[in-house]
N, C-alpha and C positions, 0 to 999 in steps of 0.2 A: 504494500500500500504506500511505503515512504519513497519507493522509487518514483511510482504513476504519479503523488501527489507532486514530487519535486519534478515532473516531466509536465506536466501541467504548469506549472508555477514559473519553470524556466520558457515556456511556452509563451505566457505573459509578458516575460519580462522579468520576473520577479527573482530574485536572488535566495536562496536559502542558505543563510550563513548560522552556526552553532557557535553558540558560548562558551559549551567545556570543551567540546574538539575541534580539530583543525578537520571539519569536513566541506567546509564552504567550497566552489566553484576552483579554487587556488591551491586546497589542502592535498597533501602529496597521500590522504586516503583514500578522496574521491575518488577515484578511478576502480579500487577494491572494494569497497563499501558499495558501489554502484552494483558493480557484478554481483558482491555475495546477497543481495536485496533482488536483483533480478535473481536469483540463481531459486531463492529462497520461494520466492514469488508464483517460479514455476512450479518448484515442488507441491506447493501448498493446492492449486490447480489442478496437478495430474491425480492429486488425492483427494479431493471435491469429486473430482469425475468417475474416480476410479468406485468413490462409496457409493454414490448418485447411482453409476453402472452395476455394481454388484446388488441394489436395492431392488432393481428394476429385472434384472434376472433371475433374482427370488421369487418374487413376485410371480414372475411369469412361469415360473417350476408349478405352483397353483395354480393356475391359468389366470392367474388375475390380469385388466387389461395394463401396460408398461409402459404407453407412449406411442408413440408415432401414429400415423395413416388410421384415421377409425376407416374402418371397411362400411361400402354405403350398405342401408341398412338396417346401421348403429350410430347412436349417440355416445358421446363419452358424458356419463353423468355421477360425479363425486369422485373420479378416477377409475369409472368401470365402464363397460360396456353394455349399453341399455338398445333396447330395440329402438329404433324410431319407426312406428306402424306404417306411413305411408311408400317409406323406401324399402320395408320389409313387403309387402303386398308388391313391390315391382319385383325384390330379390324373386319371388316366389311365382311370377310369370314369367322370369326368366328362364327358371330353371322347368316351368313343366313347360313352356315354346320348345325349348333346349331339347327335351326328352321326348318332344313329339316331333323331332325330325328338322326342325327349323335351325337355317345355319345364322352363324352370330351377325351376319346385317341382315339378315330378314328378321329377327328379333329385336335390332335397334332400330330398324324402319315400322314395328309393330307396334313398336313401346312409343316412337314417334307419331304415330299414326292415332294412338289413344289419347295422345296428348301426356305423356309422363314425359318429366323433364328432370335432368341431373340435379347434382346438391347446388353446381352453381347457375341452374335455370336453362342449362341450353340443353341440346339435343341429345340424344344416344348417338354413338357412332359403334362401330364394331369394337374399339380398345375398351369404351367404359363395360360392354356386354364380356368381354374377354376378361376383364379383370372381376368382375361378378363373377365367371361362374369358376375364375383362378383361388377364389375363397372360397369352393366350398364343406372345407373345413371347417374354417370358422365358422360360416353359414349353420352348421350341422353341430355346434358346439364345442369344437376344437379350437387349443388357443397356441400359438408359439412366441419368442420376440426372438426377431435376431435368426440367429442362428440357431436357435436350440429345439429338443427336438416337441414334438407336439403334446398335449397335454390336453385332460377333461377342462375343459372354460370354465371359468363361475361365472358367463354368458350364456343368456339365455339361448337356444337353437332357431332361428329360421326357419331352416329345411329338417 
């Protein structure tokens, strides 16, 4: 924090000069004190991330939801993964189009066609129908983050 602050301050203008040591702009520390405050700085960072990461792959060992991409569908609510009913009634014409022989743009021309529009209002195209039926694990209550391998959800199932 004492580096950003004085990288800010030197940013201004502003000088940081100390009382009991010679660390000012001139002091033959500067230079080591800089480093070991960045050095310190990073550590403190890669171990924030590393707890933040290990939290969130706990989590996910549960199937509880960890972050990233809600699959449409789902809402993230209180940090879990909650149905949201109108994109859930699309997941689930997707997939019985799907199963009755219908290829993925004749399903986003179908779903266009009823008037069902994506989470940010626009069309289906073949990718958003490919990526629906790419989760239908999760869809069917399976949960993973990352890399790791799948897991019961404590998501509710879709399909």
């Amino acid at each position: 924090i004492y580096f950003a602050y004085k990288n800010e301050l030197r940013k201004k203008g502003i000088q940081v000069i100390s009382v009991s040591e010679d660390f000012g702009d001139q002091g033959v520390f500067t230079v080591v004190l800089d480093a070991m405050l960045a050095a310190m700085a990073e550590i403190e960072r890669q171990n924030i991330t590393m707890r933040t990461s290990g939290g969130r792959k706990q989590k996910a060992k549960r199937g509880g939801y960890s972050g990233g991409n809600v699959p449409y569908g789902y809402m993230c609510v209180s940090h879990s993964l909650a149905i949201n009913p109108a994109e859930a009634e699309v997941v689930r014409k997707v997939y019985a189009l799907y199963e009755s022989g219908y290829s993925m743009q004749k399903i986003a021309d179908r779903l266009n066609f009823d008037g069902e529009r994506t989470r940010s209002n626009g069309f289906f195209g073949k990718s958003q129908v490919r990526n629906i039926l790419g989760n239908k694990k999760t869809y069917c209550g399976e949960y993973h983050y990352g890399g790791s391998e799948w897991v019961k959800g404590e998501h509710q199932a879709i399909i």
